[in-house]
FIFI-198394 format. One line per 5 residues: number of its first residue (from 0); their letters; for each residue z, y, x of N, C-alpha, C, CB. Coordinates in steps of 0.2 Angstrom, whole numbers, plus 5000, padded with zeros to 4 digits. Glycine has a CB too. Example, Ala and Ser with C-alpha at 12.3 -4.5 7.8 and 13.67 -1.06 7.14 Angstrom:
// FIFI-198394
0 = AS = 5039:4972:5066:5039:4978:5062:5039:4984:5066:5045:4978:5057; 5035:4989:5064:5036:4995:5068:5039:5000:5064:5029:4997:5070
// end
This chain:
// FIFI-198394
0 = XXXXX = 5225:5486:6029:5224:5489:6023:5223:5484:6017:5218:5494:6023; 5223:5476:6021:5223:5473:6014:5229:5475:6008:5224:5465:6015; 5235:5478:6010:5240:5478:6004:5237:5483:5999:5247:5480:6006; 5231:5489:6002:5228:5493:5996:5224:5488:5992:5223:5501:5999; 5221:5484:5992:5217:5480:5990:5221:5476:5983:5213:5476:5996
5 = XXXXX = 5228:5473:5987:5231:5467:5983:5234:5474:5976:5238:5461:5990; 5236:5481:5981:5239:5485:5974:5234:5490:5970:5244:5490:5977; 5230:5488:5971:5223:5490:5964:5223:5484:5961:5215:5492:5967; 5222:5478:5965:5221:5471:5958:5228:5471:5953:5222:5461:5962; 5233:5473:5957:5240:5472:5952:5239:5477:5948:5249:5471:5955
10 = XXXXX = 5238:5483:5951:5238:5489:5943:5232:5486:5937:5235:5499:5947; 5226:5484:5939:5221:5482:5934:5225:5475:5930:5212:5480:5937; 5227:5472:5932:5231:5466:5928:5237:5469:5923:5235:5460:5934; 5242:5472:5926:5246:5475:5922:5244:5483:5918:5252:5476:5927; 5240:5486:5918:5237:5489:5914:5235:5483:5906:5232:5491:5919
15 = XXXXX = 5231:5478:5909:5230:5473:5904:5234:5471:5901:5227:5469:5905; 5241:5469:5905:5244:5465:5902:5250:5468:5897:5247:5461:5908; 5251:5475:5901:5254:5483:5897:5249:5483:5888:5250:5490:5904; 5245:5483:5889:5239:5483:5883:5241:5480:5878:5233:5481:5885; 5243:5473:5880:5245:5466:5875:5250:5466:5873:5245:5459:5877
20 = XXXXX = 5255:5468:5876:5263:5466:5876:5263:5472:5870:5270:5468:5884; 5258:5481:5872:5262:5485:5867:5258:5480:5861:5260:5495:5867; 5251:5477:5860:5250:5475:5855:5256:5470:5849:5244:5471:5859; 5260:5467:5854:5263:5462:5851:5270:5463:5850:5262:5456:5855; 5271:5472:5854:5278:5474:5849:5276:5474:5842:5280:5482:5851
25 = XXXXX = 5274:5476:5836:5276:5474:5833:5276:5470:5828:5275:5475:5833; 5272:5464:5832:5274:5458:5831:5281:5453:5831:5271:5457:5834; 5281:5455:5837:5286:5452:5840:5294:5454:5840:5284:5451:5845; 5293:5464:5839:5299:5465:5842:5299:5467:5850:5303:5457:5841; 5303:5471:5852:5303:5474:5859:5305:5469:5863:5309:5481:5861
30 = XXXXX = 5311:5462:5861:5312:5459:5865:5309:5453:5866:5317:5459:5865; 5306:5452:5859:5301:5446:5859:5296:5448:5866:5298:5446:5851; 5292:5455:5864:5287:5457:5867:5289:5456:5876:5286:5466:5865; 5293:5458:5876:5296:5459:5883:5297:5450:5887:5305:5464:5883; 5300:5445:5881:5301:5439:5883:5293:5435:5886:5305:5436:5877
35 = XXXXX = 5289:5436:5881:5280:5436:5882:5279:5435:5888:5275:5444:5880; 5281:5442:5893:5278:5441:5899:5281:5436:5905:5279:5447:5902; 5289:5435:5902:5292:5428:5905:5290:5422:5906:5297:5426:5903; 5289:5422:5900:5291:5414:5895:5284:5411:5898:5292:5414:5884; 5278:5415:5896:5272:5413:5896:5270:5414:5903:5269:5416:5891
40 = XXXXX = 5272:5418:5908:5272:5420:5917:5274:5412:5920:5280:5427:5919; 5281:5411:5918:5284:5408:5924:5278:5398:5924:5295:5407:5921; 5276:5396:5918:5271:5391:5921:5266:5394:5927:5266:5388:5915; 5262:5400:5926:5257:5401:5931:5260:5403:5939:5251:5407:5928; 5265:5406:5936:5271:5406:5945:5270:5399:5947:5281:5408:5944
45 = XXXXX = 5270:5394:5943:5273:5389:5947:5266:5386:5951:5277:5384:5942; 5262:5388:5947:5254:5387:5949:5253:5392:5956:5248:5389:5942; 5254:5397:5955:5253:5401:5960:5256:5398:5966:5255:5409:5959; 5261:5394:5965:5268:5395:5974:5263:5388:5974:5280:5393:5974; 5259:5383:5969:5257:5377:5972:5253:5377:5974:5256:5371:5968
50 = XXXXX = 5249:5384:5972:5245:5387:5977:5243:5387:5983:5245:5391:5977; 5249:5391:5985:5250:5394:5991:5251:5389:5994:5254:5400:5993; 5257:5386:5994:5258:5380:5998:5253:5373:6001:5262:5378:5994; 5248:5373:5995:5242:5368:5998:5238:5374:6003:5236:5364:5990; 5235:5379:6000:5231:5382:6005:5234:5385:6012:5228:5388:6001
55 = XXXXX = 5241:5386:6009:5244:5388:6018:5247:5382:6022:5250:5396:6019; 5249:5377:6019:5250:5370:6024:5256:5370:6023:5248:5371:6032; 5262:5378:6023:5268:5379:6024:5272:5374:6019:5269:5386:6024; 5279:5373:6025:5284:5371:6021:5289:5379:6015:5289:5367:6027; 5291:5376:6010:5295:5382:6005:5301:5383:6011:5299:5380:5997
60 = XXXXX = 5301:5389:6011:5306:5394:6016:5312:5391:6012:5305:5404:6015; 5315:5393:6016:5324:5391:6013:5326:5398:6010:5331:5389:6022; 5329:5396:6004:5330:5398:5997:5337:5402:5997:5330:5392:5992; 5339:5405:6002:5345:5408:6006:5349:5412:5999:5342:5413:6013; 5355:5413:5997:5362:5417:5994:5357:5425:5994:5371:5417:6000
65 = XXXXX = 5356:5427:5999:5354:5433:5998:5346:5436:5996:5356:5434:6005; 5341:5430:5996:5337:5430:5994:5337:5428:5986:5334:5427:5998; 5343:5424:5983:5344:5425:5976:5348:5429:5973:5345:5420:5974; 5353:5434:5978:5353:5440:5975:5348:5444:5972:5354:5443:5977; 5345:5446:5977:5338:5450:5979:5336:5449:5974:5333:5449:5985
70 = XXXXX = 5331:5442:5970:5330:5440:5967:5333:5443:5959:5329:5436:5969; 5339:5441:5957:5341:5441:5953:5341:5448:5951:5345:5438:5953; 5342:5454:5954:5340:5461:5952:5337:5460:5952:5341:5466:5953; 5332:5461:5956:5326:5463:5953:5324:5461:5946:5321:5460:5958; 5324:5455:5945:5322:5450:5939:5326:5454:5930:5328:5441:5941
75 = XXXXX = 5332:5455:5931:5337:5459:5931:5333:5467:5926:5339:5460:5939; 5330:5469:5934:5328:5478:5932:5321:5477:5928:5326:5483:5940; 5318:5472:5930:5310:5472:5928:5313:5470:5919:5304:5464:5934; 5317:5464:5916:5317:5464:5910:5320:5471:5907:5320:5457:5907; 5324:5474:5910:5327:5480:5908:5323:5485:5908:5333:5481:5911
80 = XXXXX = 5319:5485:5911:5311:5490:5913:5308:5490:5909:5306:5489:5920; 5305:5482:5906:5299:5482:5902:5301:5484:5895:5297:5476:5902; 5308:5481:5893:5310:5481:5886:5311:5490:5886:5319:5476:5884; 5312:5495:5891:5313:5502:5889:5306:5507:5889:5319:5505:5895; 5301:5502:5892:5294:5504:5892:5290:5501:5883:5291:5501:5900
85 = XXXXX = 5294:5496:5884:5291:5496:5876:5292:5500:5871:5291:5492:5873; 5298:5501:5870:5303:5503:5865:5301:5511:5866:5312:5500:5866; 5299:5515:5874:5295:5522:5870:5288:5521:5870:5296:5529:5874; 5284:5516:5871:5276:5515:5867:5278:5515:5860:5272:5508:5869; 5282:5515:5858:5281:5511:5850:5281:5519:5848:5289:5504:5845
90 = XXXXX = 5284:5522:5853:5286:5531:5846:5280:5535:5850:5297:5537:5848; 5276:5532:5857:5271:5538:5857:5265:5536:5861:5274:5545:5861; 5261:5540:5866:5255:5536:5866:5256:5530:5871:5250:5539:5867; 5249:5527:5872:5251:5521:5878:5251:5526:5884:5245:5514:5880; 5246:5531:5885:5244:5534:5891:5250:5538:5894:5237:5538:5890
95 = XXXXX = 5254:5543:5889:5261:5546:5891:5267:5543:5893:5262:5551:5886; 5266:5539:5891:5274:5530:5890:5271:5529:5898:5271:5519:5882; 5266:5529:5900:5266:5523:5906:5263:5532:5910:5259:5513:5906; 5262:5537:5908:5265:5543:5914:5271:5543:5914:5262:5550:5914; 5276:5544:5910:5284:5542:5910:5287:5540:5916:5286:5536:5906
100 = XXXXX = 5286:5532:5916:5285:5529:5919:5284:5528:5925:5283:5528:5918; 5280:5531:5929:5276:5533:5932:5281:5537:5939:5270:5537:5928; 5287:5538:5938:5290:5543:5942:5293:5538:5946:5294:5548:5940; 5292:5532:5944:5294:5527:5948:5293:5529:5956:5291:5521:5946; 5287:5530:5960:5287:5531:5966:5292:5533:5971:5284:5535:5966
105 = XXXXX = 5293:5539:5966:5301:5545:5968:5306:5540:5970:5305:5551:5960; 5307:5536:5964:5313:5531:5963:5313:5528:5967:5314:5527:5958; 5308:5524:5970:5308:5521:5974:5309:5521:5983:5303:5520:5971; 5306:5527:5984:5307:5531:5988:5316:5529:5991:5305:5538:5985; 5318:5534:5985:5326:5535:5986:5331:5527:5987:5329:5538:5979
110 = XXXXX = 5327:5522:5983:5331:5515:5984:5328:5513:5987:5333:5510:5979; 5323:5514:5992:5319:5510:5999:5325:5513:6002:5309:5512:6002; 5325:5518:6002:5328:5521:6010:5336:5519:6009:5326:5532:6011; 5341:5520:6003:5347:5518:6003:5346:5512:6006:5349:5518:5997; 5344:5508:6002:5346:5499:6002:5341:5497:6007:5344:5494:5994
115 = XXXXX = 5337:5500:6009:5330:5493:6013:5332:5500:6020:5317:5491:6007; 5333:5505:6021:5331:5507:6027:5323:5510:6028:5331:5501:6031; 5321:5509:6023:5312:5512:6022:5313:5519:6025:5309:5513:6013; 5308:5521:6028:5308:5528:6032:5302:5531:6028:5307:5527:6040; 5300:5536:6025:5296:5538:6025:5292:5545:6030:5297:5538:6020
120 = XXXXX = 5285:5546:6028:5283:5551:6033:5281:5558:6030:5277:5549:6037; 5282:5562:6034:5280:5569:6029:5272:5567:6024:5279:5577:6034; 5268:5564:6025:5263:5566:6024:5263:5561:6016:5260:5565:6029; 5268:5555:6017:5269:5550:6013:5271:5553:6007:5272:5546:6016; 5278:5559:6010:5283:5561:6002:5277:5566:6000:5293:5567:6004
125 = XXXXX = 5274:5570:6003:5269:5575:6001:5265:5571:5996:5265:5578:6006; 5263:5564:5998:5257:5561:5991:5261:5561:5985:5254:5552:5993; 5267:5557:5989:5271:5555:5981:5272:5559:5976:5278:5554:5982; 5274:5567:5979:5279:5571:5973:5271:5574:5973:5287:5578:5975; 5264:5573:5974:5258:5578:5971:5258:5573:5966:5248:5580:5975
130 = XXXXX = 5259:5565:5967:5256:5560:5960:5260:5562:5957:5256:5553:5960; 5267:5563:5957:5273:5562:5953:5270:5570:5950:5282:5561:5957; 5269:5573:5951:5268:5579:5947:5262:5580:5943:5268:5585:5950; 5258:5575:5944:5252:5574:5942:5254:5568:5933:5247:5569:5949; 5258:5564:5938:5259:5559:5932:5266:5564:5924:5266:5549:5939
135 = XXXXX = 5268:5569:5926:5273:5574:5922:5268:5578:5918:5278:5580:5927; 5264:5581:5922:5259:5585:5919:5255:5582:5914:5255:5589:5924; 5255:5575:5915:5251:5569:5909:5255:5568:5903:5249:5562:5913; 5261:5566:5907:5268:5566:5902:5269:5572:5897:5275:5565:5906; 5269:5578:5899:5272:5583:5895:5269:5584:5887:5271:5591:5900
140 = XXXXX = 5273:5586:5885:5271:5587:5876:5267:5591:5877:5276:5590:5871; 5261:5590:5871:5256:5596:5870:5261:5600:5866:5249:5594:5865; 5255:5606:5864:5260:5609:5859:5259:5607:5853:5260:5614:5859; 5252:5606:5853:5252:5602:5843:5257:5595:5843:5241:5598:5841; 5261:5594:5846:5264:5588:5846:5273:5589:5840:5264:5584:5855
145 = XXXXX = 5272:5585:5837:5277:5588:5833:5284:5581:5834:5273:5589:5824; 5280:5577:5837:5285:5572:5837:5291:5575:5842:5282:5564:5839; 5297:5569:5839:5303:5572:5845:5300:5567:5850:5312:5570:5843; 5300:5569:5856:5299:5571:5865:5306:5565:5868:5301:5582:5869; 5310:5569:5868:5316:5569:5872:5317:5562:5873:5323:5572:5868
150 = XXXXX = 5317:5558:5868:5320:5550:5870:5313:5547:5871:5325:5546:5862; 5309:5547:5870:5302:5544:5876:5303:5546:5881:5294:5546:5875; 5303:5552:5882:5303:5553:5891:5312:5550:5895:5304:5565:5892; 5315:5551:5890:5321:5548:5896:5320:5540:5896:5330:5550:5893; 5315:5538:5889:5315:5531:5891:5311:5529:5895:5315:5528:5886
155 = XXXXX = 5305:5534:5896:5299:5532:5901:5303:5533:5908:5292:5537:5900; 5307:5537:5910:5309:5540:5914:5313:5535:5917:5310:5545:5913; 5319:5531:5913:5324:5527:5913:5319:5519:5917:5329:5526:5904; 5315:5519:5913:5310:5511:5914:5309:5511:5920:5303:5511:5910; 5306:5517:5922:5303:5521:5930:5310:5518:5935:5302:5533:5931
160 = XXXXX = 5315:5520:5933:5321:5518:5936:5322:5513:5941:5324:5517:5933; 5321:5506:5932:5321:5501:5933:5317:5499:5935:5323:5500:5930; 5310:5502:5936:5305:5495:5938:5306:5498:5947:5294:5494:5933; 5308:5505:5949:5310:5507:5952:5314:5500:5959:5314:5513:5948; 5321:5501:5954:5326:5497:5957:5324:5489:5959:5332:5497:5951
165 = XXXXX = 5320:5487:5953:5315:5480:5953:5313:5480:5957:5309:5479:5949; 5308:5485:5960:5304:5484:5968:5307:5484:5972:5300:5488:5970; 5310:5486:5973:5313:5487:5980:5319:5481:5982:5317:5494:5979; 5322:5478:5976:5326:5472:5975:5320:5465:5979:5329:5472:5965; 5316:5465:5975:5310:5460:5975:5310:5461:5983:5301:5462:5969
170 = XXXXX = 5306:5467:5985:5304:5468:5992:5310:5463:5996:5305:5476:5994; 5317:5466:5995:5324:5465:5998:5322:5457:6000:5331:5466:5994; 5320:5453:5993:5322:5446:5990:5313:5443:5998:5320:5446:5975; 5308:5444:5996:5305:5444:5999:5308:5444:6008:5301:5448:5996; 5308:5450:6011:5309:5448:6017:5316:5446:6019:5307:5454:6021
175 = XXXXX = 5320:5443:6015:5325:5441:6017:5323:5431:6019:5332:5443:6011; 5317:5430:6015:5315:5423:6018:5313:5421:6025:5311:5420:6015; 5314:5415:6026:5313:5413:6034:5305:5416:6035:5314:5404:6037; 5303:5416:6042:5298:5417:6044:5293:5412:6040:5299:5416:6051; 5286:5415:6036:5283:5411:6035:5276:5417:6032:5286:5407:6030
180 = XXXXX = 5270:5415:6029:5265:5420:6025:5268:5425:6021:5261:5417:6019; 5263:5432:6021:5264:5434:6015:5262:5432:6009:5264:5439:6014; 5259:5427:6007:5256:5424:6004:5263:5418:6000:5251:5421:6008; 5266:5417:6002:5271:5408:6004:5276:5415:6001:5271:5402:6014; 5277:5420:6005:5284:5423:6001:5283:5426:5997:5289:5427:6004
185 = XXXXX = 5278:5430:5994:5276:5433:5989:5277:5427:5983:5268:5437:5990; 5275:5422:5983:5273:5416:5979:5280:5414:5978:5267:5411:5982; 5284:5412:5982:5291:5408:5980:5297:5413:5976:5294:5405:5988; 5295:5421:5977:5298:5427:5975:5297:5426:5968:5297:5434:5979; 5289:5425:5967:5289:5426:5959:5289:5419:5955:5282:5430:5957
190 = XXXXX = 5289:5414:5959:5292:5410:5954:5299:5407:5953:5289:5407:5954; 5302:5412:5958:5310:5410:5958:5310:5415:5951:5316:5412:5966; 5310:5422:5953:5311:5428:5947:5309:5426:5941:5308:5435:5948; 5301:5424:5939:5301:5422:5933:5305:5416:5930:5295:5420:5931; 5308:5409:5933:5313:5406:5931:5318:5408:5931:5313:5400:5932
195 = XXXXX = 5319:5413:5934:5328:5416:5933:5329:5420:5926:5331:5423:5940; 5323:5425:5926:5319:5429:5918:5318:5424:5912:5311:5433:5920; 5315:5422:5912:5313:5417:5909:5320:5412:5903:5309:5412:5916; 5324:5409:5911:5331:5406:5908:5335:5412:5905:5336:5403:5914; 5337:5418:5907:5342:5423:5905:5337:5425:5899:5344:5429:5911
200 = XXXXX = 5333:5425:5898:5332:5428:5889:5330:5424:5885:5326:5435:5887; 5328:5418:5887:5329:5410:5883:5336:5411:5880:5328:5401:5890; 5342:5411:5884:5346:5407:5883:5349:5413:5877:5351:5403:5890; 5350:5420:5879:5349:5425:5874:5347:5423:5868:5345:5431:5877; 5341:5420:5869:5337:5421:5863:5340:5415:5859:5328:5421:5866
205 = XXXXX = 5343:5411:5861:5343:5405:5859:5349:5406:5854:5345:5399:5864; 5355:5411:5857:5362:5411:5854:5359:5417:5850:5369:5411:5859; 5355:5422:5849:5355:5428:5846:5348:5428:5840:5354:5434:5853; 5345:5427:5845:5339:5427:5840:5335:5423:5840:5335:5432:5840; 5335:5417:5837:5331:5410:5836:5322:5414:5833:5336:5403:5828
210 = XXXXX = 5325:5417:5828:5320:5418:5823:5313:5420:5826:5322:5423:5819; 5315:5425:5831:5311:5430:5837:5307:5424:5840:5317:5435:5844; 5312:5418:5843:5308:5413:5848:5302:5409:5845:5314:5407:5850; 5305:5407:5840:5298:5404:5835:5293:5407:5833:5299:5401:5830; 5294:5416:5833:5287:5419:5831:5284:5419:5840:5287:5429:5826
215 = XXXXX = 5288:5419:5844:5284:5420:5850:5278:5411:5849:5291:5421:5859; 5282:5407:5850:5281:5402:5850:5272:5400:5846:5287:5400:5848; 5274:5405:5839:5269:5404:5838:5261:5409:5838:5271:5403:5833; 5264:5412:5841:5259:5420:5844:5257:5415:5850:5264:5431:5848; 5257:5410:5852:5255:5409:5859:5248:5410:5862:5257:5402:5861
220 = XXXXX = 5246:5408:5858:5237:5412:5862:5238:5419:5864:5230:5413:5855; 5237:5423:5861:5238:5430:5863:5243:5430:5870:5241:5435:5855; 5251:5427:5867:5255:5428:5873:5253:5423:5880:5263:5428:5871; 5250:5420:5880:5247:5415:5885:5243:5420:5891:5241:5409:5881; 5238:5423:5887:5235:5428:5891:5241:5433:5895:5229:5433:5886
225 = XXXXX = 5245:5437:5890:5248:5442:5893:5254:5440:5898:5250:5446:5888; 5255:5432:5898:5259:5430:5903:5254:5428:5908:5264:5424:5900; 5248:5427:5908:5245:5424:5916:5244:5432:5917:5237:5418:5916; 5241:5440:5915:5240:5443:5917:5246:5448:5920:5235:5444:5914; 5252:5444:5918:5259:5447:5922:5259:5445:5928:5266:5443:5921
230 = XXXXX = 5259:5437:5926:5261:5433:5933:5254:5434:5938:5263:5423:5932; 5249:5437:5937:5244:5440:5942:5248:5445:5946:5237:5445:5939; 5249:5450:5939:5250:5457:5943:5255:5454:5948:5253:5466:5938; 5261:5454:5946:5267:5453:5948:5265:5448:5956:5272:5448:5941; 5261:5443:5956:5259:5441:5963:5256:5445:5969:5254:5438:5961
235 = XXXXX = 5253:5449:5966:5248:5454:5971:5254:5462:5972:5237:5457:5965; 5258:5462:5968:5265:5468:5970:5266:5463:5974:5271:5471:5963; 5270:5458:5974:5274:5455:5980:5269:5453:5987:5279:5448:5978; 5264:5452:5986:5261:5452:5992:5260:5459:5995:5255:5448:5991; 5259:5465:5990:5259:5470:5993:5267:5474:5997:5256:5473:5988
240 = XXXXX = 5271:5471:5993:5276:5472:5997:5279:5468:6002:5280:5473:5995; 5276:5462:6005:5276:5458:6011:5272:5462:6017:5274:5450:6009; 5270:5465:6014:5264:5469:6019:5265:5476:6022:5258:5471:6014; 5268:5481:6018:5270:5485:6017:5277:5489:6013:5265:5486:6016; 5278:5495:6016:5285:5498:6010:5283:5496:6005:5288:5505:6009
245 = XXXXX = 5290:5499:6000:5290:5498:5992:5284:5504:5990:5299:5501:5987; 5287:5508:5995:5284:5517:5991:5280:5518:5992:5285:5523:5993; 5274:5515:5995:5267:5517:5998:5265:5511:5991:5265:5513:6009; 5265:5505:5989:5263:5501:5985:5263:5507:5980:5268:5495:5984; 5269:5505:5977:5271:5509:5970:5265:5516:5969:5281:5512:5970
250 = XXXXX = 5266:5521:5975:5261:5526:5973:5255:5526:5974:5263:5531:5974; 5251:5519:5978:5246:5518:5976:5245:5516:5967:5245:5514:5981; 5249:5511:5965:5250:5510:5959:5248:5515:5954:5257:5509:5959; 5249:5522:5956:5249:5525:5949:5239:5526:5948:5254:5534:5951; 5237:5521:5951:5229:5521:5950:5231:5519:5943:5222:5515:5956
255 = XXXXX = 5236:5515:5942:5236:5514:5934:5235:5518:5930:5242:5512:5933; 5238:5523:5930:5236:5529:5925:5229:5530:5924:5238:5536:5929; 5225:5529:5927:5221:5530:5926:5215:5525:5922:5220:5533:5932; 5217:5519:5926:5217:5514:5921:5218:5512:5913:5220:5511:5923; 5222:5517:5914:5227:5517:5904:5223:5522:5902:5236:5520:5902
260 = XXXXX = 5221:5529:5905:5216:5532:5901:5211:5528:5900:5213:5538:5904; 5207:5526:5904:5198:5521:5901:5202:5517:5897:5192:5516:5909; 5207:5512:5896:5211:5509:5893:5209:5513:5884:5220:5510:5897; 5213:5518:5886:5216:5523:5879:5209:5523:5877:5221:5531:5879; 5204:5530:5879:5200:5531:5878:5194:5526:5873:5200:5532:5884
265 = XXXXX = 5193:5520:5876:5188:5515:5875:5192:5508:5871:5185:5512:5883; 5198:5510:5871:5201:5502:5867:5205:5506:5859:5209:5496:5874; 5211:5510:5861:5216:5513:5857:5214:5520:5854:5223:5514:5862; 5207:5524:5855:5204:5527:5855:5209:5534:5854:5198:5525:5851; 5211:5538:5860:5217:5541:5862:5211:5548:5867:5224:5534:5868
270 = XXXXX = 5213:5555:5862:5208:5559:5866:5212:5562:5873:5205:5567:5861; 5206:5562:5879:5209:5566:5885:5209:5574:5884:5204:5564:5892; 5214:5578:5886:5213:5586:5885:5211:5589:5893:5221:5590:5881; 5210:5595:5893:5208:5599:5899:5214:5597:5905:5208:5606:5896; 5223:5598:5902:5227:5597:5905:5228:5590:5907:5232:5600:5903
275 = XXXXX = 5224:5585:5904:5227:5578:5906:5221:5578:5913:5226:5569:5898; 5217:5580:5911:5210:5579:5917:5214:5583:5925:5200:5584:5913; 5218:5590:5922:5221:5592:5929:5226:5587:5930:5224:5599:5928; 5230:5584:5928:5235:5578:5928:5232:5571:5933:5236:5577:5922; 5225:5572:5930:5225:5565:5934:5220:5568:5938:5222:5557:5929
280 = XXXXX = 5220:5573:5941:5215:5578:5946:5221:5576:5953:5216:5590:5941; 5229:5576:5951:5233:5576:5955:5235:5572:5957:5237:5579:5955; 5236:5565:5954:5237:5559:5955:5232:5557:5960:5237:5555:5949; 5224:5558:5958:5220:5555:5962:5220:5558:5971:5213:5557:5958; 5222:5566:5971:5224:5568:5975:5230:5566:5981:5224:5573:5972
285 = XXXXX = 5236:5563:5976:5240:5562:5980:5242:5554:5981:5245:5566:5978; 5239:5550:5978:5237:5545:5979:5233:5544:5984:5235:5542:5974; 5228:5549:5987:5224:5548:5993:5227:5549:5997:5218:5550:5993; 5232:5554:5998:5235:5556:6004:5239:5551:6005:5238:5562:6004; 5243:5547:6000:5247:5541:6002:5243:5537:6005:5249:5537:5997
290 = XXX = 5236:5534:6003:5235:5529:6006:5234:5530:6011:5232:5527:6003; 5232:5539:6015:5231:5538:6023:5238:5541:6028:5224:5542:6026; 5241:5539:6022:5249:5541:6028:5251:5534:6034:5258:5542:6021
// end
């Protein structure tokens, strides 16, 4: 059961690190924000693999074609995940943006089992679709809500996709290395993907938008933190998927939700209604049945 343990530390990091990035959209810009978690990630990746490597003894696995596929989507889905999760925080709250979001489980589900072979159990799809209905019923418009809906949700829903596709690519990228820790592959996964992320919206940034690079450049305190509390979460997801499926991870994950309320509630000061408390009434429910499937 260590992988429940490693996927509660990554949702409390990326909760945090979720927190900062919306802080520094408007600072920065959706793509600036989104680059934040790269640029400023990939030093403490590099720290994390020197980690693992002094504390587990091991040699670095061989860096195989197929493991930098793997990598490269993933890497790929996650910047195309984060920039569509920002871009609908900016139009609605943080807590409904990341229930959106949130249907990633489902997604995941579907691209475990295409691409990876993942089998699920009845008891398993039962947790998923109570969270996933839990995480909708948090999403749905009130009725006092006057804003337009339509494009947050598809963009929360589209992000879910992607960070969907992300996992399950990462997982791929992971057990396609030689025999070694899950510690040693989790660690070499994420600091291959942050310098692949990292290079691909540097060199974007370089020919497109200089202007963007130098305000990041100069936000670096703020983005320092939100790139070490990436490169956390992002560590303790891939160890959790050296351990276990995508799908069991991810919908433990949606403890996040709940996170973002005490988040919203105590930081962004964002009121809970009767229906959000049934909402996260079902997540908690079907999150528990995941964890003893």
């Amino acid at each position: 059961m260590l992988w429940a343990v490693f996927t509660i530390i990554a949702a409390l990091a990326q909760t945090a690190r979720n927190t900062m990035q919306r802080s520094l959209t408007a600072e920065l810009g959706t793509i600036g924000a989104t680059q934040v978690r790269f640029l400023f990630g990939f030093p403490f990746g590099l720290l994390l693999l020197g980690l693992a490597l002094h504390v587990t003894g091991e040699a670095l696995p061989a860096l195989t074609l197929p493991f930098w596929l793997w990598t490269a989507l993933g890497g790929a889905g996650q910047i195309a995940a984060t920039a569509l999760m920002l871009k609908a925080m900016a139009s609605r709250s943080f807590v409904v943006t990341t229930a959106y979001t949130k249907t990633e489980p489902v997604q995941v589900a579907l691209f475990g089992l295409v691409f990876l072979g993942d089998t699920l159990s009845l008891m398993l799809m039962a947790g998923i679709l109570i969270a996933t209905a839990g995480v909708m019923i948090l999403g749905w418009p009130k009725k006092h809500d006057v804003t337009n809906t339509t494009m947050p949700a598809l963009l929360g829903i589209a992000a879910g996709g992607l960070f969907a596709l992300s996992a399950v690519s990462f997982r791929g990228g992971i057990h396609s290395l030689a025999a070694a820790s899950p510690w040693l592959k989790a660690s070499t996964t994420l600091a291959c993907g942050l310098g692949l992320q990292t290079a691909a919206l540097l060199a974007f940034m370089l020919v497109r938008d200089r202007a963007t690079l130098k305000a990041i450049l100069k936000a670096w305190k703020p983005s320092l933190l939100a790139g070490f509390m990436g490169a956390a979460a992002s560590q303790f997801w891939f160890i959790g998927f050296a351990l276990t499926s995508a799908a069991k991870v991810r919908t433990l994950a949606l403890v996040e939700v709940l996170f973002a309320y005490a988040i919203s509630g105590k930081v962004l000061k964002e009121q809970m209604s009767a229906r959000d408390i049934a909402g996260l009434v079902l997540v908690v429910i079907g999150v528990t049945i995941s964890l003893n499937a």
